[in-house]
C-alpha positions in Angstrom: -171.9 -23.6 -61.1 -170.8 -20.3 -59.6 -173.7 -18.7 -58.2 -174.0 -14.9 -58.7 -176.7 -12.1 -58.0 -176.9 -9.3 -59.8 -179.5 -7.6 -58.8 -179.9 -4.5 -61.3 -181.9 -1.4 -61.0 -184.1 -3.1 -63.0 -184.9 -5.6 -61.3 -185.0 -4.1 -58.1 -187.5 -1.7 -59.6 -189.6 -4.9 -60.2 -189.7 -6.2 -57.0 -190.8 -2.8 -55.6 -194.0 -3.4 -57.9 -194.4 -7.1 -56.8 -194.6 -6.1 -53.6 -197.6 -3.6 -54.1 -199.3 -6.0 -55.7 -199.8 -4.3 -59.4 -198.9 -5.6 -62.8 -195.4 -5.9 -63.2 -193.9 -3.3 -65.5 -192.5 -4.8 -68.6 -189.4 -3.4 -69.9 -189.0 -1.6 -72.7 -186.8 -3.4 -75.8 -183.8 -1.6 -75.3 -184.0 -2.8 -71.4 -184.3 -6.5 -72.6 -181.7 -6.5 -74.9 -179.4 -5.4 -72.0 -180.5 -7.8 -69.5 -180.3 -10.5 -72.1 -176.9 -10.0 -73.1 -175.7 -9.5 -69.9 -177.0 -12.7 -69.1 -175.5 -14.3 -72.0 -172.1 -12.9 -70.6 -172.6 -14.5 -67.0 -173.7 -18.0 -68.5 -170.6 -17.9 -70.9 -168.4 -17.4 -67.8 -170.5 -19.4 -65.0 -172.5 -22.3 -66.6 -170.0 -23.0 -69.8 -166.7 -24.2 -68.0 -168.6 -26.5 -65.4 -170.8 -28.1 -68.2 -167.6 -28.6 -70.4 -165.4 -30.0 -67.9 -168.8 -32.3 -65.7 -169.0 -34.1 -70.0 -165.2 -34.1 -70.3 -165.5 -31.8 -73.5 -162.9 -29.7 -74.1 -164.3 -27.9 -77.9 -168.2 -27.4 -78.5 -169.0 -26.5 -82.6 -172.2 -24.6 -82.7 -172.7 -24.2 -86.8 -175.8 -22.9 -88.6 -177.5 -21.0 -91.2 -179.2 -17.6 -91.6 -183.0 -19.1 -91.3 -182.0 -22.4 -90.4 -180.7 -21.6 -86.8 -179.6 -24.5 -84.4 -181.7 -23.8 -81.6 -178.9 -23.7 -78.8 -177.2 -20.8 -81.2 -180.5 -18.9 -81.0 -179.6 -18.7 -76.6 -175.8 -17.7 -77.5 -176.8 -14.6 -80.1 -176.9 -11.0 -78.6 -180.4 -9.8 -78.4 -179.8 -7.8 -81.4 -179.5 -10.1 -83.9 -182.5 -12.2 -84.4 -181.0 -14.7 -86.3 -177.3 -16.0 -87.7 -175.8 -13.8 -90.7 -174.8 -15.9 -93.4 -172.9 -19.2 -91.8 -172.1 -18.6 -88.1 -169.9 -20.9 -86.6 -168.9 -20.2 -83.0 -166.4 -22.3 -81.2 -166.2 -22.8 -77.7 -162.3 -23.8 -76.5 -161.6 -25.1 -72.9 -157.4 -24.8 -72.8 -158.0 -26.7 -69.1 -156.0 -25.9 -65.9 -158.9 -23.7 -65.0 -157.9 -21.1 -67.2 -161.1 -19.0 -69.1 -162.7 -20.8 -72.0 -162.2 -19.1 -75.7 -165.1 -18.0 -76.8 -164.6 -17.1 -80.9 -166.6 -16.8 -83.9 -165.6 -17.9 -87.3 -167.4 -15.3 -89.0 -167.0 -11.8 -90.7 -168.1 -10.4 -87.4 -167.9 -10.2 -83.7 -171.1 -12.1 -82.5 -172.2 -10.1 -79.8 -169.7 -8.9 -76.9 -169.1 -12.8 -76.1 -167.6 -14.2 -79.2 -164.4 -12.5 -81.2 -163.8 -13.1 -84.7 -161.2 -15.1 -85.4 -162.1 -15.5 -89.0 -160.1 -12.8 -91.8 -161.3 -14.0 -95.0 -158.8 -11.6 -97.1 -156.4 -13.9 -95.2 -158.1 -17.2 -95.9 -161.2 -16.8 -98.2 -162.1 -20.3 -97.0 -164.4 -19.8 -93.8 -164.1 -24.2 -93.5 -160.9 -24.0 -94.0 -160.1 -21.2 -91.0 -162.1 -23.4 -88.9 -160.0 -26.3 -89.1 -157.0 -24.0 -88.7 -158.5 -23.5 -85.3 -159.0 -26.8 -84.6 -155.2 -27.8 -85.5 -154.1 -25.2 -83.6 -156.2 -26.5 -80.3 -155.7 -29.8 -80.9 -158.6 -30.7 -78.3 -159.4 -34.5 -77.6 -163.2 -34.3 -78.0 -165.1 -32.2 -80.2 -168.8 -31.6 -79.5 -171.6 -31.0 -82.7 -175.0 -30.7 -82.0 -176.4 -34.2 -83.0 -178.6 -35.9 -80.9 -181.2 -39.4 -81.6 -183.1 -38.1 -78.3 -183.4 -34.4 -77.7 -184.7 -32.1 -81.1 -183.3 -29.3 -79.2 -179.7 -30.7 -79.5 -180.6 -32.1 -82.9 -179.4 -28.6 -84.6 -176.9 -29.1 -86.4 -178.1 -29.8 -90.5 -176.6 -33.0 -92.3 -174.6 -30.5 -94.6 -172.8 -28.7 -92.2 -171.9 -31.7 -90.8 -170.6 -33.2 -93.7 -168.6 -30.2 -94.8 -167.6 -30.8 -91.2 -165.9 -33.7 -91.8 -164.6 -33.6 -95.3 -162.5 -30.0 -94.2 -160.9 -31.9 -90.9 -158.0 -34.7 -91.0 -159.0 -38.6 -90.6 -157.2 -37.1 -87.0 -159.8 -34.6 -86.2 -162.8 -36.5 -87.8 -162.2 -39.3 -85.3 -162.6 -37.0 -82.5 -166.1 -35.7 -83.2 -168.9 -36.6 -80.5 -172.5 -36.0 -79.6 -172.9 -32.7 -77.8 -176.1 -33.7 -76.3 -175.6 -33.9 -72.8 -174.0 -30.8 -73.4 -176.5 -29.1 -74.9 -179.1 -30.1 -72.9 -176.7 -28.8 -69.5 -176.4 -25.3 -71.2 -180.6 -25.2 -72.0 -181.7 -26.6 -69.0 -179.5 -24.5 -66.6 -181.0 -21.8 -64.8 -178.7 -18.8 -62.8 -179.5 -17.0 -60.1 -179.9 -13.8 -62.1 -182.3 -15.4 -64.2 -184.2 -16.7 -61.3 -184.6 -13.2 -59.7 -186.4 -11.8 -62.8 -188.1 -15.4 -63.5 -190.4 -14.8 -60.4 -192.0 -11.8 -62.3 -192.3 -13.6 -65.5 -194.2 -16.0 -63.8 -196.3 -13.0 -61.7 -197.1 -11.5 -65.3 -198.1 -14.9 -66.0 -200.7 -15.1 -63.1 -201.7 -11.2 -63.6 -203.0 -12.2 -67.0 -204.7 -15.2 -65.9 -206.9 -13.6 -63.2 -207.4 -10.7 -65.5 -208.9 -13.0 -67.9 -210.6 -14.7 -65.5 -213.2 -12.0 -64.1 -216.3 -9.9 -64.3 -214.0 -7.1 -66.2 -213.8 -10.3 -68.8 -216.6 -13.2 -68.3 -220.1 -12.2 -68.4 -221.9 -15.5 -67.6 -224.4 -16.6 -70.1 -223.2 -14.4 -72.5 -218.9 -15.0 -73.2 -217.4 -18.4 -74.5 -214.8 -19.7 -73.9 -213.3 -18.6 -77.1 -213.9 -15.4 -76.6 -211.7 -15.7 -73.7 -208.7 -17.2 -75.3 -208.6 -14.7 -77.9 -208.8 -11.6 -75.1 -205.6 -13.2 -73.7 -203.9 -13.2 -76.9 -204.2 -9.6 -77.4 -203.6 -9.0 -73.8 -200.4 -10.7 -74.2 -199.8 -8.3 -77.0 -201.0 -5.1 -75.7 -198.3 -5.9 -73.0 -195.9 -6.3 -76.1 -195.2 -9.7 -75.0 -195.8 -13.2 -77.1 -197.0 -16.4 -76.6 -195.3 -19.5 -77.1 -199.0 -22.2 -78.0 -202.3 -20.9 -78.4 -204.1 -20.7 -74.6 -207.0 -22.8 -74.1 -210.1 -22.5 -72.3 -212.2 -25.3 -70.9 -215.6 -25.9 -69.3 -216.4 -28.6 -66.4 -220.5 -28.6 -65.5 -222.1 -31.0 -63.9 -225.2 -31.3 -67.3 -221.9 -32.6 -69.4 -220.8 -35.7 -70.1 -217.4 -36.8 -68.2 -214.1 -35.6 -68.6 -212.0 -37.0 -71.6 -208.9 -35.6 -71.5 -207.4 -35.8 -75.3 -210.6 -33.6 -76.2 -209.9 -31.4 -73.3 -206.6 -30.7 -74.8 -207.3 -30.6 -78.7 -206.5 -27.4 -80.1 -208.9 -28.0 -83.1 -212.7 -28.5 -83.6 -213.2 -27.0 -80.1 -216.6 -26.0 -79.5 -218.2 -22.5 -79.1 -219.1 -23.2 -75.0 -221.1 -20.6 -73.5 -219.9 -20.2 -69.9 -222.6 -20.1 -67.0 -223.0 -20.0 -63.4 -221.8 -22.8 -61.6 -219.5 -23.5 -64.3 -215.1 -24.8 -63.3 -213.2 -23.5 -65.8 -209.6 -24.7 -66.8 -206.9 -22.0 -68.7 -203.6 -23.5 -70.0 -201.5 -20.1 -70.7 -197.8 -19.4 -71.3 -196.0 -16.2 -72.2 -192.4 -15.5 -73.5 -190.2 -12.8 -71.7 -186.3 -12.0 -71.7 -185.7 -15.3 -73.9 -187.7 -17.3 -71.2 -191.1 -19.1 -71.5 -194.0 -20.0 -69.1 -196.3 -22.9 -69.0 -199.9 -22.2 -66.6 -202.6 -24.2 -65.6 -205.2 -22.9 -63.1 -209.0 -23.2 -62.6 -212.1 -20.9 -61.7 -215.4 -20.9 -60.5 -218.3 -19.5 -61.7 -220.7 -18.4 -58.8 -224.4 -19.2 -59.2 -226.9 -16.3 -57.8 -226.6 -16.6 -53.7 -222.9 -18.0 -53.6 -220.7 -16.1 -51.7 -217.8 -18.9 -52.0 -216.7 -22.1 -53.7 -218.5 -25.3 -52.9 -216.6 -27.2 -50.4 -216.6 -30.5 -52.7 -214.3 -28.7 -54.9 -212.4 -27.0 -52.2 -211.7 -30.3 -51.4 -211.0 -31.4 -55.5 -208.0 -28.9 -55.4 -206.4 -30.2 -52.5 -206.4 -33.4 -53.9 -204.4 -31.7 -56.7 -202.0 -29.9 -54.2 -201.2 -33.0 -52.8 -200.5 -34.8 -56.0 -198.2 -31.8 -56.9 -196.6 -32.0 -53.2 -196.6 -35.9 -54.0 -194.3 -35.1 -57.2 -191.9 -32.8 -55.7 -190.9 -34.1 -53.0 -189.7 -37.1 -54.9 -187.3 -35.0 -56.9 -183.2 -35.8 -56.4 -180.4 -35.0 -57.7 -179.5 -38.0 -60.7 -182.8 -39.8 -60.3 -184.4 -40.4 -63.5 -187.5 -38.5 -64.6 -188.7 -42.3 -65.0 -188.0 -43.1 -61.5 -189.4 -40.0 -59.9 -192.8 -40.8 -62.0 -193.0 -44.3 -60.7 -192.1 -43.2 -57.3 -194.5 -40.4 -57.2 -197.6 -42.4 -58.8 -197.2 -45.1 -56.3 -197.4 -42.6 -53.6 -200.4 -41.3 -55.0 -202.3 -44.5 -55.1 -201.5 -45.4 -52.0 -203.5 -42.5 -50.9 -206.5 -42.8 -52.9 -205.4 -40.5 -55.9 -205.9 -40.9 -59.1 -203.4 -39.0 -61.1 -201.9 -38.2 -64.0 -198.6 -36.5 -64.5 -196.7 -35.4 -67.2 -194.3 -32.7 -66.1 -192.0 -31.3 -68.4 -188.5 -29.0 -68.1 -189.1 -25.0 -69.0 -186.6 -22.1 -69.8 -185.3 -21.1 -73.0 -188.3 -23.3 -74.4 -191.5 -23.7 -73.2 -191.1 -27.4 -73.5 -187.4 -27.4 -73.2 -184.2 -29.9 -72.6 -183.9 -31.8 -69.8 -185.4 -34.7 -67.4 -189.2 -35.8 -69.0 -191.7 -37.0 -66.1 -194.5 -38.8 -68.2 -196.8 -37.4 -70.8 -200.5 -38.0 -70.5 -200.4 -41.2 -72.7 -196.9 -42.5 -71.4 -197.5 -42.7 -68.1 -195.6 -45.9 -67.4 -192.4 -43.5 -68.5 -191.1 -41.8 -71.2 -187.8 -43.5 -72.9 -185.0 -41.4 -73.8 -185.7 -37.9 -72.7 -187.4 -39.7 -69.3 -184.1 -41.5 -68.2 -182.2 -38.1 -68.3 -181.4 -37.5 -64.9 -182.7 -34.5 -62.6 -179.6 -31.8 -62.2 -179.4 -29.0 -59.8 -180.4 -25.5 -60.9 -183.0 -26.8 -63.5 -186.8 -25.7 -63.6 -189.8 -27.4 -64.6 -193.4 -27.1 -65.2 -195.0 -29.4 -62.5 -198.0 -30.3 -64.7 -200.6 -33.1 -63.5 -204.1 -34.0 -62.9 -206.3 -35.4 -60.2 -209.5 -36.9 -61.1 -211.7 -36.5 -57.7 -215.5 -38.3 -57.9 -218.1 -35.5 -56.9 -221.4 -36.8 -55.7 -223.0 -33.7 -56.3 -222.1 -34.1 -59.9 -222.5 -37.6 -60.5 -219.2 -38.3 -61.8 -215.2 -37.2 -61.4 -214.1 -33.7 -61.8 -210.5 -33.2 -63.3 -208.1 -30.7 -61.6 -205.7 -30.2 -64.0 -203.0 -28.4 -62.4 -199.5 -26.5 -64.2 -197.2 -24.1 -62.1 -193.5 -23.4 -63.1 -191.2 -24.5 -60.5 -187.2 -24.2 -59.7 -184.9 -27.4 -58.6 -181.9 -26.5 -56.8 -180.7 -29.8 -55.9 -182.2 -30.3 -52.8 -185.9 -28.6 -53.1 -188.5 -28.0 -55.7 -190.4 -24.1 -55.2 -192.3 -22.6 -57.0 -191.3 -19.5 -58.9 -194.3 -17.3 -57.9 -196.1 -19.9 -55.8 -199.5 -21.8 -57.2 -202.7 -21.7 -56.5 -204.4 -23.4 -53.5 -207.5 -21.4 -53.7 -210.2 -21.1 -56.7 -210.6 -18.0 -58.5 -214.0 -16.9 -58.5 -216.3 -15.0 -60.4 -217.7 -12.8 -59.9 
């Protein structure tokens, strides 16, 4: 992939605020709808031709619905239209010999800047039939639909459309119909470098929220709950005029409660009402949706008891046990290993230094638990099949999410760090968008 920066007034004026250590400024709808659809220009013309040409594809369908979008057509509309009109069909042509793809839309409108109609229905009332004209006219060797066994997220394309698929093409054409889910998966998981500048302060907007939440201005010990606390950060999100893509959570460790169980941890129902107190390690799991790209969070806080100045030094200690699990994982990431191999690699490694872990770290971008290479899930941890034995490819980011479960004396029993930071691959390192935390946040 071509690797270009554009580095717009924009963002530039972001960066300014990064630096100064304030809120980032979100931009105003008009401003996202520009950034998006310039982005969607730069993918079309960087990403699209290497994917094509690295599956040996030469014509990717993309056919859905009004209200029953594929998902990969949702990442190819301009940021005006919220969803397809009527039946939008776009068809992506590679001619080869390096010349530019063909990028048309067999519809009664342009779609967006990127895709010209090549549809004229007082010519040919039959928008099926117009298609296959294109098709004949092409004559490519492998045409790509969006059905997939493994990924949902390549899965888009409904059983009608395909069989009106097939019953407008020749026996010729029909023949020559493949998956499109390594495809698919290539244009989701992708990441550019534009996108990456401006991912940095999705991901600070991310942390803002999360330290916001987790203060005095917030939390006033004996008196908040933890539920109290996940419903101020879903209308922070919104007064920010933002969304969320899963409801946060909030969790309590103590050292009166019984041990950890994870499942419960993570249940989004029947959660209990928990007061929080002093001396109390609490655990957010937070993501927010910004310019078409998502977030995934996990990071922990202390409550200090009346005298503390600082964190205990047990759990200093309990997070950089975590730190090391997540420095465990990511240094075992390569280019076309397997997120299979680079769990069983990286669980080993942690065993062999007294660990206990857990991980289950997933791809983001487009979706907050997107296309691309699986590592684990908390109850598959001896690998996940299908999405797990998708390889890792360059450019690609993930949510390096995990856990550590660290015995505490002074407790009587383990302490989980659960740990989630968003992260960026580039083939040859793993960093971390907007770094992660190695130190508690405390409160007061």
């Amino acid at each position: 992939m071509k690797k270009r920066l554009f580095l717009t007034t924009i963002s530039l004026a972001l960066l300014v605020q990064f630096a100064q250590g304030e809120m980032p400024k979100v931009l105003s709808m008009k401003q996202r709808a520009e950034v998006r659809d310039r982005w969607l220009k730069e993918r079309v013309e960087t990403v699209l031709p290497d994917l094509l040409r690295r599956e040996k594809i030469d014509m990717w369908l993309i056919i859905a619905r009004e209200y029953n979008e594929d998902p990969v057509i949702r990442t190819m509309l301009p940021a005006t239209w919220l969803n397809a009109r009527r039946r939008t069909i776009l068809v992506i042509y590679d001619p080869g010999k390096n010349k530019p793809l063909e990028t048309l839309a067999v519809a009664r409108y342009d779609v967006g800047e990127v895709f010209k109609k090549a549809w004229e229905k007082e010519k040919q009332p039959d928008q099926w039939k117009r298609l296959s004209e294109l098709i004949a006219e092409r004559n490519p060797k492998k045409i790509a639909v969006n059905r997939s066994i493994e990924y949902g997220l390549s899965d888009g394309l409904a059983s009608t459309e395909y069989e009106t698929l097939n019953a407008v093409l020749s026996l010729k054409y029909q023949k020559r119909i493949v998956s499109g889910e390594k495809l698919a998966v290539g244009w989701l998981e992708t990441r550019t470098s534009s996108e990456m500048v401006v991912y940095e302060q999705i991901c600070r907007i991310a942390h803002e929220i999360i330290k916001e939440g987790f203060s005095d201005k917030v939390i006033q010990a004996g008196v908040t709950t933890t539920d109290e606390v996940v419903w101020w950060y879903r209308e922070r999100i919104r007064e920010l005029k933002l969304i969320t893509w899963f409801h946060p959570t909030v969790d309590i460790q103590r050292a009166e409660t019984g041990s950890f169980d994870f499942l419960t941890t993570f249940s989004k129902t029947d959660r209990p009402q928990n007061v929080i107190m002093p001396g109390d390690v609490l655990h957010v799991d937070f993501g927010i949706t910004y310019l078409g790209l998502n977030t995934d969070t996990q990071e922990h806080a202390y409550v200090l008891r009346k005298g503390e100045t600082e964190i205990p030094g047990y759990l200093k200690k309990a997070l950089a046990q975590g730190n090391r699990l997540q420095d465990i994982l990511t240094n075992s990431f390569k280019v076309g290993r397997t997120g299979n191999q680079v769990l069983k690699r990286s669980l080993d490694q942690a065993k062999k230094e007294g660990i206990k872990p857990m991980i289950y770290t997933h791809p983001i971008g487009f979706h907050g638990h997107a296309a691309g290479t699986t590592i684990g899930m908390w109850d598959s941890q001896g690998g996940v099949p299908g999405h797990g034995d998708y390889p890792l490819h360059a450019n690609t980011a993930y949510s390096i999410e995990l856990n550590a479960k660290i015995q505490v004396d002074e407790w009587g029993k383990e302490v989980a760090i659960m740990l989630e930071q968003d992260a960026f691959f580039d083939g040859k390192t793993v960093s971390y968008i907007d770094g992660r935390q190695t130190e508690w946040i405390l409160i007061p």
